[in-house]
C-alpha positions as CSV (number, residue, x, y, z in Angstrom):
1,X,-53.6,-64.5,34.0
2,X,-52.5,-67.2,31.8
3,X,-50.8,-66.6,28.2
4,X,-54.1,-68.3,25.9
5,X,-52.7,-69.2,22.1
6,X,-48.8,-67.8,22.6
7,X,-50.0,-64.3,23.2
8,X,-47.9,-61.9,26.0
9,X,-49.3,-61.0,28.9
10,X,-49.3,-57.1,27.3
11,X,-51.4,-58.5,24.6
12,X,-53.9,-60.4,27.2
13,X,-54.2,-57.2,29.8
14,X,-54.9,-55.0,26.7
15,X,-58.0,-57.3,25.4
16,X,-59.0,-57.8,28.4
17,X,-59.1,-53.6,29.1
18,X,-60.3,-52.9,25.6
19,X,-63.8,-54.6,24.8
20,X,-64.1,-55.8,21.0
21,X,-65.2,-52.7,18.6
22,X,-68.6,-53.1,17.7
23,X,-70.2,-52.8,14.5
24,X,-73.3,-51.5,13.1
25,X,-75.2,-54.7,11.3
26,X,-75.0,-53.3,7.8
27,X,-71.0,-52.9,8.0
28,X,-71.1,-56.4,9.2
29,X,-73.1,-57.4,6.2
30,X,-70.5,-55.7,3.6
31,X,-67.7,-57.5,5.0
32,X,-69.2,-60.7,5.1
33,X,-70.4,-59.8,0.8
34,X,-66.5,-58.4,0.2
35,X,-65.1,-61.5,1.9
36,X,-67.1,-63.7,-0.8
37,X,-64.4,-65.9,-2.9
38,X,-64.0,-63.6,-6.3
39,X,-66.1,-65.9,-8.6
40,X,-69.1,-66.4,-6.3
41,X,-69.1,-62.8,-6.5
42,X,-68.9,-63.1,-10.2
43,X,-71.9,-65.6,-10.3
44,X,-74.0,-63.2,-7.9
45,X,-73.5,-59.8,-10.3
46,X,-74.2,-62.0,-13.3
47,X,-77.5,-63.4,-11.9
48,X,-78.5,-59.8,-10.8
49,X,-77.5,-58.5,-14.3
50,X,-79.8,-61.0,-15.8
51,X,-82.6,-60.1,-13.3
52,X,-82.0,-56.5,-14.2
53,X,-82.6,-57.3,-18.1
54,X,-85.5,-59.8,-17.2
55,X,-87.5,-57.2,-15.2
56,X,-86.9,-54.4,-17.5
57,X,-88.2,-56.1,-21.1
58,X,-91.7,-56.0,-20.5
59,X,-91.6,-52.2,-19.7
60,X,-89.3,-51.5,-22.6
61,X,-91.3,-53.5,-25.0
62,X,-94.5,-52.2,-23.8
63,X,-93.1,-48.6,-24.3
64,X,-91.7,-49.5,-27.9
65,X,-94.8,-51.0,-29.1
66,X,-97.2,-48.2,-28.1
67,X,-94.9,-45.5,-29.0
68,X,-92.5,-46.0,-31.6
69,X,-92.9,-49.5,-33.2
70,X,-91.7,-49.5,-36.7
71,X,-90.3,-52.9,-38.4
72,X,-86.9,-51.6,-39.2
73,X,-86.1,-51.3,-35.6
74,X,-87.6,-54.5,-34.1
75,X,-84.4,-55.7,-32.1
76,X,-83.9,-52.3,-30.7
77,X,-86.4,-52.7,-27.4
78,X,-83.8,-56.0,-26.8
79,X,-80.8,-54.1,-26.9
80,X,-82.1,-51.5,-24.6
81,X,-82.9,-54.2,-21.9
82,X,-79.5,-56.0,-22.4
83,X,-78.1,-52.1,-22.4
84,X,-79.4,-52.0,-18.0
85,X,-77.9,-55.1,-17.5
86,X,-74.9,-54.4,-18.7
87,X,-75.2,-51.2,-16.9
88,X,-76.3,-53.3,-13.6
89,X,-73.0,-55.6,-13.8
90,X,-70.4,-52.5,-14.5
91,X,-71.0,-51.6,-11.3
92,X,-71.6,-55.1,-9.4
93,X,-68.2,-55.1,-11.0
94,X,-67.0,-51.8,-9.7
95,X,-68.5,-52.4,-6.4
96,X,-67.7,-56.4,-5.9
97,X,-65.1,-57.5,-7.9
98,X,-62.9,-54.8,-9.0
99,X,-59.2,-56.3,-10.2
100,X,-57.4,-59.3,-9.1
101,X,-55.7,-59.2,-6.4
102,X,-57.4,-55.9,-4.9
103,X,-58.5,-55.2,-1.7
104,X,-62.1,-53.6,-2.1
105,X,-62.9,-51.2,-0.1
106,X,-66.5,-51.3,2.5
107,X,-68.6,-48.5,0.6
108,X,-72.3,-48.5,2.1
109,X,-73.0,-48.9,-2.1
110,X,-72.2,-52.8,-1.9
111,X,-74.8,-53.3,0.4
112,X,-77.4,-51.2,-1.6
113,X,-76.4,-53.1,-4.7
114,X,-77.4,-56.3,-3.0
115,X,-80.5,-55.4,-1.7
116,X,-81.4,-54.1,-5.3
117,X,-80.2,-57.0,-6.6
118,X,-82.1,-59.1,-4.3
119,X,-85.7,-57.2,-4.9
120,X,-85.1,-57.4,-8.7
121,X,-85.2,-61.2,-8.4
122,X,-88.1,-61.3,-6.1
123,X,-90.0,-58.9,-8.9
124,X,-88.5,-61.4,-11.5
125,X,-89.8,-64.6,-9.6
126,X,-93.5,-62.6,-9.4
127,X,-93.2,-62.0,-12.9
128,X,-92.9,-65.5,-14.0
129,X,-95.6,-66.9,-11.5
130,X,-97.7,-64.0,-12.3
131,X,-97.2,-65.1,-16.3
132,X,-97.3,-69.3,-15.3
133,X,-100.8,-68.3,-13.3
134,X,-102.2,-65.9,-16.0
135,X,-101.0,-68.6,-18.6
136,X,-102.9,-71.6,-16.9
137,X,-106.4,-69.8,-16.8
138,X,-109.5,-71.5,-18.3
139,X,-110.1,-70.0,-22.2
140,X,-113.1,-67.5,-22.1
């Protein structure tokens, strides 16, 4: 047995004894998503907060205008919309960024936060080629 990389030989016997602890795939994924640099993180929680507000307006101002429209309160179905994305990045924030310097911890959360964020902007992307399509059809 030869001593790879400056290790002892008590180090080498032990690896060699001890296979490599194996993960399940979706610990493997937070890790990868914790060990992001801290502003691609950032970026990533502000782009799903964005999605978030994107997918929710049309609902919000569908519900507004066939329930409770009234001109005084026009700006009100925005600042419900920008209200879930702000909610949607408070806890990107909580789950991926946290404060400078801190460790976060792997909390199956991160992953599902991800995945929501992800489906939000494949709704979001349907949205606007749903719009672009129903946009570009022939006038009746």
């Amino acid at each position: 047995m030869s001593r790879p990389n400056g290790k002892s030989l008590k180090q080498v016997r032990f690896e060699s004894t001890h296979p490599v602890e194996r993960v399940p795939y979706a610990t493997y994924l937070m890790r990868k998503i914790i060990e992001w640099p801290r502003l691609l993180r950032i970026v990533v929680i502000s782009i799903f907060s964005i999605g978030v507000t994107a997918a929710v307006f049309p609902l919000v101002d569908f519900v507004y205008m066939d329930r409770f429209f009234d001109m005084s309160t026009r700006i009100l179905p925005s600042f419900v919309s920008v209200g879930f994305g702000i909610i949607m990045y408070g806890f990107g924030w909580w789950l991926l960024v946290g404060i400078r310097g801190e460790k976060r911890p792997e909390r199956i959360g991160v992953l599902i936060y991800v995945l929501v964020g992800i489906l939000v902007m494949l709704y979001v992307f349907i949205l606007v080629i749903n719009g672009y399509s129903t946009a570009m059809l022939p006038d009746a």
